[in-house]
C-alpha positions as CSV (number, residue, x, y, z in Angstrom):
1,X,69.3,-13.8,-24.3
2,X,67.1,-11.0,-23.3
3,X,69.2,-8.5,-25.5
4,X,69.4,-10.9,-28.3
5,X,65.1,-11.2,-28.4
6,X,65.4,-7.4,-28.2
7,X,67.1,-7.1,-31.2
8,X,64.8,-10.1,-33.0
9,X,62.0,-7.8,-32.4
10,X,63.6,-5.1,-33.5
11,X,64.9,-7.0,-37.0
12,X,61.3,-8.2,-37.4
13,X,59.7,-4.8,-37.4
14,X,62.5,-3.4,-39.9
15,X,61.1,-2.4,-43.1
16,X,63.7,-4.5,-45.6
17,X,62.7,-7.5,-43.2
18,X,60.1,-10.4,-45.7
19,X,57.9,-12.3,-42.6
20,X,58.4,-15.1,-44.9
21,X,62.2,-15.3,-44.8
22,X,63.7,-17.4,-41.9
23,X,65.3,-14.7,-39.5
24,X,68.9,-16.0,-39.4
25,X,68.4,-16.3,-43.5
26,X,68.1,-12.8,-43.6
27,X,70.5,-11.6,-40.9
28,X,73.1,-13.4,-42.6
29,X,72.2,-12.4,-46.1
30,X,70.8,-9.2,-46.1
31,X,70.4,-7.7,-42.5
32,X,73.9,-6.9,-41.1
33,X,73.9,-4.5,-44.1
34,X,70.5,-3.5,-44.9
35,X,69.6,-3.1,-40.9
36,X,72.8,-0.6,-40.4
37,X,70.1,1.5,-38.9
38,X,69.6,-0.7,-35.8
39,X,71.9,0.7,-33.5
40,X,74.0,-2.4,-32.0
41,X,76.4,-2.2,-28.6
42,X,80.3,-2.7,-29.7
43,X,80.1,-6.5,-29.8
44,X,76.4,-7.2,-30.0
45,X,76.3,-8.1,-34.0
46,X,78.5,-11.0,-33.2
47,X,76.9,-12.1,-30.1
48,X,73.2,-11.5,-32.3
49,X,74.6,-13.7,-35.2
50,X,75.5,-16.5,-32.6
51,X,72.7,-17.2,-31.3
52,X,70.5,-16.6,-34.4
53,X,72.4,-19.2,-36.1
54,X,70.6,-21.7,-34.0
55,X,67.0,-20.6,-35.8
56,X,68.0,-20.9,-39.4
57,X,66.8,-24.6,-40.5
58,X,70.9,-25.7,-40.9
59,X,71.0,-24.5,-36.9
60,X,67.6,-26.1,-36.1
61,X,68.4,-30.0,-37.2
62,X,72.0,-29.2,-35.1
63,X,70.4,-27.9,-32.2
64,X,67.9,-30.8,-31.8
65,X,71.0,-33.2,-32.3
66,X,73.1,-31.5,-29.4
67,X,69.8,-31.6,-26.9
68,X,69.1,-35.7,-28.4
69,X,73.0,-36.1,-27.5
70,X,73.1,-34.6,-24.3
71,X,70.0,-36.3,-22.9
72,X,71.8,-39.5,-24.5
73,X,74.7,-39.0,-21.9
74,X,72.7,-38.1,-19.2
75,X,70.5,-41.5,-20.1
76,X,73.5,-43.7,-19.9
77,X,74.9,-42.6,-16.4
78,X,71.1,-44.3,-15.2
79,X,71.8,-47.6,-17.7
80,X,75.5,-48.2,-15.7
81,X,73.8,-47.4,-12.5
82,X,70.8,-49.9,-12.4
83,X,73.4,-52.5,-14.2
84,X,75.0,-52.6,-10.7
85,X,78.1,-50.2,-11.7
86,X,79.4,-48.0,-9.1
87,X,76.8,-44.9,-8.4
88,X,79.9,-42.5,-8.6
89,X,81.1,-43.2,-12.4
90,X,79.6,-40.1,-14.3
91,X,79.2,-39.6,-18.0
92,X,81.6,-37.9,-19.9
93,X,80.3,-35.1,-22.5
94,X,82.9,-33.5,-24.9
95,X,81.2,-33.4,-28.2
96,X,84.3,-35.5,-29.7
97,X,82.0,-37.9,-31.3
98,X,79.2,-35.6,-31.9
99,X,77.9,-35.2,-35.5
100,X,74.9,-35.1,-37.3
101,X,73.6,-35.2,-41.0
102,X,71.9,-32.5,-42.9
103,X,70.9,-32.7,-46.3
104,X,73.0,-36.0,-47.1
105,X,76.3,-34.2,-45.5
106,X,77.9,-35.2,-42.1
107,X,79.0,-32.1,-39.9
108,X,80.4,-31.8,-36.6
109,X,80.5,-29.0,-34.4
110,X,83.3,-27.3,-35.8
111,X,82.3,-27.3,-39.7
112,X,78.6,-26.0,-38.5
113,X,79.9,-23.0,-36.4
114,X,82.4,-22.2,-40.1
115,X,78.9,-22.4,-42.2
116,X,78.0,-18.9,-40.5
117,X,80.1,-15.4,-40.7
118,X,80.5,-14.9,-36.9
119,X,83.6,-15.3,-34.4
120,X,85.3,-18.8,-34.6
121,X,86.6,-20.1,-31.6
122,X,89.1,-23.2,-31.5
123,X,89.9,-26.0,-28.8
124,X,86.4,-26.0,-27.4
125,X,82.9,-27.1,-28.4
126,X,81.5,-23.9,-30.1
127,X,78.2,-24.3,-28.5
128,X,77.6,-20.2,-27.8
129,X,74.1,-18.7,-28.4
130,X,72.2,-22.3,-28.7
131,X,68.7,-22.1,-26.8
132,X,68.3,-25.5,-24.5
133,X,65.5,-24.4,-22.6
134,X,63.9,-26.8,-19.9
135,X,66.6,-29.5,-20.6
136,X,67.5,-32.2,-17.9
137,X,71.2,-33.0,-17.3
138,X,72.4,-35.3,-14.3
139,X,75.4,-36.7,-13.2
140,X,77.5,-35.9,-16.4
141,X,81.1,-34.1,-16.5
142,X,81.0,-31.7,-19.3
143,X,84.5,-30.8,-20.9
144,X,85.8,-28.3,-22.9
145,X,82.8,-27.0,-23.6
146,X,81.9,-23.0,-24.6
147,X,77.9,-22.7,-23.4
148,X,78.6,-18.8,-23.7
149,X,75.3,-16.7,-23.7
150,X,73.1,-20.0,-24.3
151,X,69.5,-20.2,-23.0
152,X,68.9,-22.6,-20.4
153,X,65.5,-21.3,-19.0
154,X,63.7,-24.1,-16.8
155,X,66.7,-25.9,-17.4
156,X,67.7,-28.6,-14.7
157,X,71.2,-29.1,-14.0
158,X,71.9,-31.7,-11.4
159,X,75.5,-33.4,-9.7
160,X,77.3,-32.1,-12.9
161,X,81.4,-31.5,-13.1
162,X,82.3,-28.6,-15.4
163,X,86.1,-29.4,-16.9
164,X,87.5,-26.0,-18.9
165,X,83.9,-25.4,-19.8
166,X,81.8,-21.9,-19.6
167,X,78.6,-20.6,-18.9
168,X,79.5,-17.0,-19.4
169,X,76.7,-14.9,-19.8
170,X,74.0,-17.8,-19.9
171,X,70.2,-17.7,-18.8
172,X,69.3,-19.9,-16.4
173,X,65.9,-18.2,-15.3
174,X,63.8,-20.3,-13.0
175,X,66.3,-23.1,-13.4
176,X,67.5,-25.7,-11.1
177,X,71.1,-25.1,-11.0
178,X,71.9,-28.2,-7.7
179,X,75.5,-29.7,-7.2
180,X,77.8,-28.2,-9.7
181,X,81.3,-28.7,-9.2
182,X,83.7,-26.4,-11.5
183,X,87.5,-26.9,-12.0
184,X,89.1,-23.9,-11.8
185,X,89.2,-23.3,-16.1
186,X,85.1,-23.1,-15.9
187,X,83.2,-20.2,-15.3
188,X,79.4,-18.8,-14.8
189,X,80.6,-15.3,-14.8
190,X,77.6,-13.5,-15.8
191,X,74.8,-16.1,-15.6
192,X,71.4,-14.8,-14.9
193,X,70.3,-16.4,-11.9
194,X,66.6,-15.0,-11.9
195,X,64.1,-16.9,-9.7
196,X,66.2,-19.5,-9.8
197,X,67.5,-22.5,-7.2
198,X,71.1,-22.6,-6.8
199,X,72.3,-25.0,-4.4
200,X,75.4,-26.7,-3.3
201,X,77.8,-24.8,-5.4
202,X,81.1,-23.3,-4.3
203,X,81.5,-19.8,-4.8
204,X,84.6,-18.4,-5.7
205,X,86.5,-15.6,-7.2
206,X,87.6,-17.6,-10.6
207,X,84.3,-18.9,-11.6
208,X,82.8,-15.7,-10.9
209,X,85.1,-13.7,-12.6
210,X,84.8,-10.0,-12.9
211,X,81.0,-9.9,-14.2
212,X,79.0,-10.9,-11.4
213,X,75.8,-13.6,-11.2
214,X,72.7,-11.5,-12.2
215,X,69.7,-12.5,-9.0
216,X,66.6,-11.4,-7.8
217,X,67.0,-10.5,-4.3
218,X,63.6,-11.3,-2.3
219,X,61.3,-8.7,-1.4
220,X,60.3,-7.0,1.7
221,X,56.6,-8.4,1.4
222,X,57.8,-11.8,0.2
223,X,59.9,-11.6,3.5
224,X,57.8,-10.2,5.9
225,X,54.8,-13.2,4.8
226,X,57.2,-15.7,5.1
227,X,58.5,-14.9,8.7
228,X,54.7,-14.2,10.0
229,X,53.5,-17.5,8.4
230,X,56.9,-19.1,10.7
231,X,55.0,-17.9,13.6
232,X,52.0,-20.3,13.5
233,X,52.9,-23.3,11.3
234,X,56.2,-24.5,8.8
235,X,57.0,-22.6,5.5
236,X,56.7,-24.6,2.3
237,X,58.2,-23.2,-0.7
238,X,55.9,-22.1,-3.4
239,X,56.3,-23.9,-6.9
240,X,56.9,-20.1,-8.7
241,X,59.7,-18.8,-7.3
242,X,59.6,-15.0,-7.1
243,X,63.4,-14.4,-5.9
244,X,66.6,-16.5,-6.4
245,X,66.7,-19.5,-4.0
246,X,70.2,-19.7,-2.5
247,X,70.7,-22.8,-0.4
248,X,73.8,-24.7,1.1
249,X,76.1,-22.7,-1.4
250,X,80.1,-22.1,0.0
251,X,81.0,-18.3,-0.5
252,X,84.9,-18.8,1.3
253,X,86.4,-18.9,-2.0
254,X,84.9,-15.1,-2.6
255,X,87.9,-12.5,-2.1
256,X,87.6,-10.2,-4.9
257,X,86.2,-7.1,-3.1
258,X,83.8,-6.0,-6.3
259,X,82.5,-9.9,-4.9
260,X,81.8,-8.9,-1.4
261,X,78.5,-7.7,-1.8
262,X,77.5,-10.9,-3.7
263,X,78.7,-12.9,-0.8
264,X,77.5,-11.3,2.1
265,X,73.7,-11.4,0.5
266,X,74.0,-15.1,-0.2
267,X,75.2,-15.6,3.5
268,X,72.2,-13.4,4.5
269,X,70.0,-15.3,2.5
270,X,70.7,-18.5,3.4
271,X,70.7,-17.4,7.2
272,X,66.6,-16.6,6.7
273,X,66.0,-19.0,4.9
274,X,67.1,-21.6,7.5
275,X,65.4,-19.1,9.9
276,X,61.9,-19.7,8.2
277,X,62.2,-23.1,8.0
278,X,62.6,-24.4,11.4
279,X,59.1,-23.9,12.6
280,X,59.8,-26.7,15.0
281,X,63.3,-26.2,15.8
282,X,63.2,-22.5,17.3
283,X,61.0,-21.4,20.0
284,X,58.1,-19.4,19.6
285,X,60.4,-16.3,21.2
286,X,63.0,-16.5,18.8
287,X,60.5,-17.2,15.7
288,X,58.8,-13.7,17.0
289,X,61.4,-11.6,17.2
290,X,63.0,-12.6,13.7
291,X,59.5,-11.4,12.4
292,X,60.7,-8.2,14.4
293,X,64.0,-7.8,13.0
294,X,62.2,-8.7,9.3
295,X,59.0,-5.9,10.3
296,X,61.4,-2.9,10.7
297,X,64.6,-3.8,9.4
298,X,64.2,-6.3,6.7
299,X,66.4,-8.5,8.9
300,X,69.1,-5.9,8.6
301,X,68.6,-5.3,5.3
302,X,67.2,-2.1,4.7
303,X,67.3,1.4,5.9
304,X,64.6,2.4,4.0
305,X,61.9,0.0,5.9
306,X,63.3,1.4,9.0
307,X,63.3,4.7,7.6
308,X,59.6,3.8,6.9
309,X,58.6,2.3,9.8
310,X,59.8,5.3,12.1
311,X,58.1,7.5,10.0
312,X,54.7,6.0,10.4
313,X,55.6,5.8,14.1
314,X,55.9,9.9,14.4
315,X,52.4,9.8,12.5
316,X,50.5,7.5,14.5
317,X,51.9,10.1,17.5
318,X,51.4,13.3,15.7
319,X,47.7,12.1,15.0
320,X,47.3,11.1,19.3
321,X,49.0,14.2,19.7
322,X,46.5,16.5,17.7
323,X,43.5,14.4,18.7
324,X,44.3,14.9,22.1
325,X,46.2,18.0,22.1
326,X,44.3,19.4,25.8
327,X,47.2,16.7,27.8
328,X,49.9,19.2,26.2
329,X,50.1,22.9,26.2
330,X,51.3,24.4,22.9
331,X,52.7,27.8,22.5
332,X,50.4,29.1,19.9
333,X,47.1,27.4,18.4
334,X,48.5,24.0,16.8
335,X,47.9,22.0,13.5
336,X,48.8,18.7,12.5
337,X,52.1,19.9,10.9
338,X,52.7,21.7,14.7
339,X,51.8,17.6,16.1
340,X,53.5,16.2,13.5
341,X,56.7,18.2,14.6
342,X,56.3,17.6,18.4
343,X,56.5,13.9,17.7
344,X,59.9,14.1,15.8
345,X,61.7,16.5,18.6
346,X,60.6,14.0,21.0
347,X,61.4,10.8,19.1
348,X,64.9,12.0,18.0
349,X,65.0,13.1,22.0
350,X,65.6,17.0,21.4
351,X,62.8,18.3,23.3
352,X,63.0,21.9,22.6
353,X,60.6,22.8,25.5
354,X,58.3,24.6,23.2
355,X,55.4,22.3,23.6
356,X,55.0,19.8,26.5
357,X,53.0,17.4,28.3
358,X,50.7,18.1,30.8
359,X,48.8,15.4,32.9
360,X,49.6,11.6,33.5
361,X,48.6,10.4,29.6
362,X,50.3,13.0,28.0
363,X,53.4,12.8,30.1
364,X,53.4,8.5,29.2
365,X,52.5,9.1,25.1
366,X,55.6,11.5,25.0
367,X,57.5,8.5,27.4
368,X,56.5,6.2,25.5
369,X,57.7,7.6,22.6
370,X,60.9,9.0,23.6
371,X,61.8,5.0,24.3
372,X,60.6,3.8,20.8
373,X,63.0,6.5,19.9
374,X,66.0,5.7,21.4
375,X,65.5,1.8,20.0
376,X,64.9,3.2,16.6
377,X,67.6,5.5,16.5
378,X,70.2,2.4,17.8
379,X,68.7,0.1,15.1
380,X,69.7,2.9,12.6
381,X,73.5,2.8,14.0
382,X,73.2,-1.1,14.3
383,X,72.1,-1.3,11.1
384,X,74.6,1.2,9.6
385,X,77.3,-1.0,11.4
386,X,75.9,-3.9,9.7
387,X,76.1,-2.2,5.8
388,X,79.3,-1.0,6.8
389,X,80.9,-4.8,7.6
390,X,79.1,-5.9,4.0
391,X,81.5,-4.1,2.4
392,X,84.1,-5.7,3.4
């Protein structure tokens, strides 16, 4: 959807475009032609057409009917279940006997998607494009259904069954995506996951497809606040997400090796997040040195924090090392680039002789030092180990 209000923009800031003319009025009139100069992806006319269908006043009274008709659904699966039916019997929603009157005429799915010059698909619910932002579906099994590219921001989605119905492409950005079960005909290949919640839903190489989930992965400050806050009292999530909440998802279906790198960060993720909500479950020694691992390696994330954090280590020493530079005798007059030196050939454990310690202080800095270098050095191979398994 991003790409499609990209090119809206775009189409409104053409000069042949009338502010007063509906967008999808013109596009389908006058702009596939007369805006020619908008350069388009291969593809990216059709996929623009679908989804500006939905804003013309035709796709407007339709879209309203599909969001009144799926929260209908959803409604009924509550009506059964305080009329004493079993909790288990969920709603079934295959737009069959969906259809909807505009201007004195009856239309169904079908005959609206022919009313527009895009791509006509056949044997499923042509629902592509439509924008059902913030809507609330629970405990419903959706069948042959296409929800390609559709805009489900804020959406929640709750103990759903998918039946030969996709998501391909779709945005479900700070969504609640809980509980979806997909037969093996469904797919969410593509879906943008951004700052959402996405729980209890089994991973695997089918639904996923070749075109993985788009996610925010959480950041290193994000991270680092949470597992410091663990330290002293429990971690309560914060209403605006700021990365993709993976919880209690399955990842054993994930094979596909262009997949591997999707699994192993959900597995990761889920691992901290357990980690930094167990405030009373883990001992103050094991909630202290996960803040450890997360301080210099981003929890085996990164070699660039460690990278980082071992350079700031050789400053702090180059700056002792300058400051106090009568505990070590130096072949020629020194500067901070000379100190700054010393500290690496000691911390990677060279030691070219040129410069060494004299006295009791200087001779436990440059101890001191050598140690914090040999643990840094085998967190770098550790971690190299660990980058190297992701892979795979």
């Amino acid at each position: 959807m991003r790409i499609y209000d990209f090119y809206k923009s775009k189409l409104k800031q053409h000069k042949s475009f009338d502010k007063d003319v509906n967008i999808s009025d013109f596009w389908f009139e006058k702009g596939v032609n007369e805006a020619s100069d908008i350069f388009f992806n291969n593809g990216e006319p059709d996929l623009f057409g679908l989804a500006v269908r939905w804003e013309s006043d035709f796709g407007k009274v339709c879209r309203q009917k599909v969001k009144d008709y799926l929260l209908l659904k959803s409604s009924k699966r509550y009506e059964r279940k305080y009329e004493g039916f079993a909790p288990f019997e969920y709603t079934d929603i295959d737009f069959t006997d969906f259809t909807f009157e505009y201007k004195g005429v009856h239309y169904n799915l079908e005959s609206f998607a022919k009313s527009f010059s895009t791509s006509q698909i056949s044997g499923l619910a042509d629902l592509r494009g439509i924008d059902l932002q913030g809507i609330q579906l629970d405990s419903c099994i959706i069948v042959n259904c296409m929800f390609a590219y559709a805009d489900f921001k804020d959406s929640h989605f709750q103990q759903l069954q998918w039946k030969n119905t996709t998501f391909t492409n779709s945005d479900f950005t700070n969504a609640r995506f809980y509980s979806v079960r997909m037969d093996e005909h469904s797919s969410i290949n593509g879906v943008n996951f951004t700052n959402a919640f996405v729980n209890a839903i089994d991973f695997n190489d089918k639904n996923l497809g070749d075109n993985p989930i788009k996610f925010n992965k959480i950041s290193y400050w994000e991270l680092l606040k949470l597992s410091m806050i663990n330290l002293f009292r429990p971690v309560k999530d914060p209403e605006i997400r700021k990365h993709t909440l993976f919880q209690t998802n399955s990842i054993t279906g994930i094979n596909n090796s262009e997949l591997i790198p999707l699994a192993y960060y959900i597995k990761w993720f889920q691992h901290v997040y357990r980690m930094v909500h167990r405030y009373e479950a883990l001992p103050f020694k094991i909630r202290l040195q996960f803040f450890f691992e997360v301080l210099f390696t981003k929890y085996w994330q990164s070699f660039s924090v460690l990278g980082v954090v071992s350079l700031i280590i050789n400053l702090i020493f180059s700056g002792v090392y300058y400051f106090f530079g009568n505990d070590f005798i130096f072949s020629k007059e020194y500067t901070f680039f000379d100190c700054f030196y010393y500290s690496i050939v000691t911390f990677t454990t060279l030691g070219y002789g040129d410069i060494h310690p004299v006295g009791d202080f200087g001779q436990a800095l440059v101890i001191l030092e050598v140690l914090l270098g040999y643990v840094t050095l085998g967190l770098f191979i550790y971690l190299l180990s660990k980058k190297i398994e992701a892979k795979f």
